[in-house]
C-alpha positions as CSV (number, residue, x, y, z in Angstrom):
1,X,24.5,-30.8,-8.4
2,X,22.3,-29.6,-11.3
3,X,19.6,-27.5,-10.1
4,X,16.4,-26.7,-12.2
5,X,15.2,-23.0,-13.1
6,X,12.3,-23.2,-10.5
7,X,14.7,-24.7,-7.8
8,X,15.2,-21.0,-6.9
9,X,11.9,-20.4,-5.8
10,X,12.0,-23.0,-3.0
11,X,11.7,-21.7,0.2
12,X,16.0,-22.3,1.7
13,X,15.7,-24.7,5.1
14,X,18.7,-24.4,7.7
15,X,18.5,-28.0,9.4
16,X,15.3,-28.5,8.7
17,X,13.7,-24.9,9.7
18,X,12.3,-22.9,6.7
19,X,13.9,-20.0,6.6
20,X,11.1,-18.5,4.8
21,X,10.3,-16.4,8.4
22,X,13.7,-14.5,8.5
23,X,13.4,-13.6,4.6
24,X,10.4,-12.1,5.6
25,X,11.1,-10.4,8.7
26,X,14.9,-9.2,7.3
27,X,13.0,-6.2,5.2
28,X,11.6,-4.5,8.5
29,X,15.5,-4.5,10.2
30,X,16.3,-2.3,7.0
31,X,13.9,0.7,7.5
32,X,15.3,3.5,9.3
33,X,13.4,3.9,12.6
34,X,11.6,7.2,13.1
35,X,13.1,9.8,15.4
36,X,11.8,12.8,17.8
37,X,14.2,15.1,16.9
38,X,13.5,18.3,14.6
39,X,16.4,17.4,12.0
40,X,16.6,14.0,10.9
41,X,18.4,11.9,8.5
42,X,18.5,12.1,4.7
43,X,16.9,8.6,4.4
44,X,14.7,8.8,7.2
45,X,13.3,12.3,5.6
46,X,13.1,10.7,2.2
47,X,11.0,7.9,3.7
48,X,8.6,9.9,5.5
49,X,7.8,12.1,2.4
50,X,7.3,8.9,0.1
51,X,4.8,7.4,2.8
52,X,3.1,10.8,3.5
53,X,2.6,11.1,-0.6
54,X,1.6,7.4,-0.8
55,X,-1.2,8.2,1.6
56,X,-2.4,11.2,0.4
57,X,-2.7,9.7,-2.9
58,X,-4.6,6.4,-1.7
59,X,-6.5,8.0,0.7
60,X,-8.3,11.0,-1.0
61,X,-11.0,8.7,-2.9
62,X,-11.7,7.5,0.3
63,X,-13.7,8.8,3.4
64,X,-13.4,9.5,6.6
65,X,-14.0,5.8,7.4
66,X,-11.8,4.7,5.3
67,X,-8.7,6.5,6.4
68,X,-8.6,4.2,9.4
69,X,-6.7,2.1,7.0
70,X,-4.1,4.2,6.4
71,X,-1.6,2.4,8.5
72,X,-2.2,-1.3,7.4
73,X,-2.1,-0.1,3.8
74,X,0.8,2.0,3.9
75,X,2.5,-1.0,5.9
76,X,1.8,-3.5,3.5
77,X,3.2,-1.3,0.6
78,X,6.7,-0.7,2.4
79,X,5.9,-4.8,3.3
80,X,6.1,-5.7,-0.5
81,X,8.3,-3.2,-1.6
82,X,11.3,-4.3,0.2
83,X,10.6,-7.7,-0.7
84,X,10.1,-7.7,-4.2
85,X,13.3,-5.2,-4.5
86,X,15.6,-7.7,-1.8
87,X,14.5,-10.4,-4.4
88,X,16.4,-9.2,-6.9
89,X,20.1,-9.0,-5.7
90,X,21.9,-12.1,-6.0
91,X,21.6,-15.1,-4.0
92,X,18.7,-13.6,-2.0
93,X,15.0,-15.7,-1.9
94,X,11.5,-13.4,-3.1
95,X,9.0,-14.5,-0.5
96,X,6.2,-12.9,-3.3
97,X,7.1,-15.5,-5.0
98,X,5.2,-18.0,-3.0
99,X,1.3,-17.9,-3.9
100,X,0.9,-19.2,-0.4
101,X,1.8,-15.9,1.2
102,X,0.5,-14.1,-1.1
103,X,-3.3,-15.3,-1.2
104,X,-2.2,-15.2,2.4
105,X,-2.1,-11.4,2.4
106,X,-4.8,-10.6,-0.4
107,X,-7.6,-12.7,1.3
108,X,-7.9,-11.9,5.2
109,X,-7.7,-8.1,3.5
110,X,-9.9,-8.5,0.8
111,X,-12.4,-10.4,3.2
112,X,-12.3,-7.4,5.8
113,X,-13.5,-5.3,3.1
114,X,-16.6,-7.1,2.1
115,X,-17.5,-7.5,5.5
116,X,-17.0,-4.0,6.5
117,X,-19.4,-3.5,3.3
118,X,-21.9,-5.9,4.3
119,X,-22.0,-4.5,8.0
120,X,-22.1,-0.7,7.1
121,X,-24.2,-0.7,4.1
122,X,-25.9,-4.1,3.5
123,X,-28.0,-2.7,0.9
124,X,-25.5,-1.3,-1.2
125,X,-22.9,-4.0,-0.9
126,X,-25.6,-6.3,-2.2
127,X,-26.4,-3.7,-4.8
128,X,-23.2,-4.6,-6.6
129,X,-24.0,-8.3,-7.4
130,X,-26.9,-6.9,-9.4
131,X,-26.2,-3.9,-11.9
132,X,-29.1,-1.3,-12.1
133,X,-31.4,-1.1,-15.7
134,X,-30.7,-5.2,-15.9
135,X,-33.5,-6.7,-18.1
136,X,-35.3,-9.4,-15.5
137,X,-34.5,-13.1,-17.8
138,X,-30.7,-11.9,-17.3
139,X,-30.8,-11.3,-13.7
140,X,-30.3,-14.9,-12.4
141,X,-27.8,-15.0,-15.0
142,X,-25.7,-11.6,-13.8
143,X,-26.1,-12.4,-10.3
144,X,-23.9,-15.7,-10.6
145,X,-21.8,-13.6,-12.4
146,X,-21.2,-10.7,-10.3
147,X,-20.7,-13.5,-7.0
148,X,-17.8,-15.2,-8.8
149,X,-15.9,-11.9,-10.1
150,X,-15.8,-11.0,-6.5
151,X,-14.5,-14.4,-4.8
152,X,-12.2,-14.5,-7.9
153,X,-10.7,-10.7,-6.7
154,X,-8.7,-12.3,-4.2
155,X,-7.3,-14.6,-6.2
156,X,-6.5,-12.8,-8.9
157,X,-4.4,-10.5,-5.8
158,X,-2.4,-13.0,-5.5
159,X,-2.0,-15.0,-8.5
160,X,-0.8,-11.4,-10.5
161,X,2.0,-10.4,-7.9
162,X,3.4,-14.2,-7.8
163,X,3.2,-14.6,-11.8
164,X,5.0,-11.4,-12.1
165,X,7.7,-11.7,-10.0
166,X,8.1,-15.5,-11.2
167,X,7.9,-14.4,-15.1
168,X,10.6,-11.6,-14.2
169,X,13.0,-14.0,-12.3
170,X,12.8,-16.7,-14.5
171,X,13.9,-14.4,-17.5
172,X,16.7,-12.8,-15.4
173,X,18.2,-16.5,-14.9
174,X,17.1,-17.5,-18.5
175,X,19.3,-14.8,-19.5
176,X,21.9,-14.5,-17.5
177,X,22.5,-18.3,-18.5
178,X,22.7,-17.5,-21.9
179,X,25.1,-14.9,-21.3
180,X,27.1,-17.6,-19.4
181,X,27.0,-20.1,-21.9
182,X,27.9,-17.9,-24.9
183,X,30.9,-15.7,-23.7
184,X,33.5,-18.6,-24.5
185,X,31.9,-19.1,-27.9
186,X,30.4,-16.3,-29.3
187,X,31.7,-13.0,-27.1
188,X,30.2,-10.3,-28.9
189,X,26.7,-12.5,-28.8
190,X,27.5,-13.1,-24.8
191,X,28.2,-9.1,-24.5
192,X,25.1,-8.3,-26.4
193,X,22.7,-10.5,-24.0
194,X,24.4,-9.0,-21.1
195,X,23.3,-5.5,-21.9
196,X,19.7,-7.0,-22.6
197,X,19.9,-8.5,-19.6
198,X,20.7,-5.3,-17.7
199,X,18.0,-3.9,-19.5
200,X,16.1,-6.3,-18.2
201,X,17.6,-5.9,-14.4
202,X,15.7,-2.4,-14.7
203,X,12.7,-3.2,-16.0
204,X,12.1,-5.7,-13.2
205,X,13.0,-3.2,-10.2
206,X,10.4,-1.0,-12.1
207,X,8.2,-4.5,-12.0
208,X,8.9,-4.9,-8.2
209,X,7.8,-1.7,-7.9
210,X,4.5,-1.4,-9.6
211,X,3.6,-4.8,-8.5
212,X,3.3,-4.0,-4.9
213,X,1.6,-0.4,-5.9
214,X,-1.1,-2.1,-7.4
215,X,-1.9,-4.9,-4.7
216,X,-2.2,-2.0,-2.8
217,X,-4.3,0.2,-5.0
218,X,-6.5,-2.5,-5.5
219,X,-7.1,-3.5,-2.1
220,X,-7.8,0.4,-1.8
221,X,-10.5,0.3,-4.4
222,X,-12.4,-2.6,-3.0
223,X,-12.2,-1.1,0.0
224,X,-13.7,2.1,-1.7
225,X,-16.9,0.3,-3.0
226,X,-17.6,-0.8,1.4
227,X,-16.9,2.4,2.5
């Protein structure tokens, strides 16, 4: 059976049970579970200093209040980073992918935010919607303005990480079909797109990456401007 280039990014169902639940909850089995002991392992020391720099470096724009998120935010970056980087061996499905669970993350979060704003500092978290110095006919104007740049924010969360990934994957198969396609009749051709699409293979684990850094950064920063 022929199967299109987006026919990958369909959630897989097992006798009529999405399977999109274990793809998600497979990531957690792989972390190495924290220990009591003095010496640990390798992997479970080069996980605790990559968490304990990715706090410290989201965390020190923030205050005291907003350190409380420390956990979720640190969570969620582990959360996409095993995802987007299990999404790229073979035969495996990217769950970031899906815009569903994506705006799914990005909005219950980015909602928290604005209503930790609007409860702590009301004044200020209105403040926003309305720059300072703005002449008065442009005020109506600026106010509609600023109140749909921030109901777009989580949207644009979400719609960024699934384009990404989507744009990456599709290349990768693009490629790789090419590569496929040309070894019996052109080999040095089929050789040549196979190093490009090595090439490639990096640049998207760098993409899987930086992807779920910034979801996290940003949802950092708007938690900034509330706190």
């Amino acid at each position: 059976m022929a199967l299109g280039f987006f026919d990958h990014f369909a959630s897989p169902v097992f006798m009529g049970i999405p399977l999109i639940a274990l793809a998600i909850s497979l990531p957690w089995i792989l972390f190495p579970t924290p220990s009591s002991r003095w010496l640990t392992s390798r992997m479970l020391t080069l996980q605790n200093w990559f968490l304990n720099r990715f706090v410290y470096q989201l965390m020190t724009p923030l205050n005291t209040g907003g350190h409380k998120w420390a956990l979720i935010l640190a969570s969620l970056m582990m959360f996409l980073l095993a995802m987007n980087m299990l999404g790229l061996l073979p035969y495996t499905f990217t769950p970031t992918t899906q815009l569903s669970l994506n705006m799914g993350l990005a909005v219950p979060l980015w909602l928290a935010t604005v209503v930790i704003g609007l409860r702590n500092q009301p004044t200020v978290a209105l403040g926003h919607l309305l720059p300072e110095g703005t002449p008065t006919p442009l005020v109506p104007i600026l106010i509609v303005i600023e109140t749909i740049s921030l109901f777009i924010r989580p949207l644009a969360l979400g719609v960024r990480l699934t384009a990404n990934l989507t744009a990456g994957h599709l290349l990768i198969q693009l490629i790789s079909t090419a590569a496929f396609v040309l070894l019996p009749l052109m080999p040095t051709v089929a050789i040549l797109t196979t190093i490009l699409l090595l090439l490639l293979t990096l640049l998207e684990v760098a993409v899987a990456m930086i992807q779920a850094y910034v979801f996290v950064l940003l949802l950092s920063l708007y938690l900034q401007e509330n706190v």
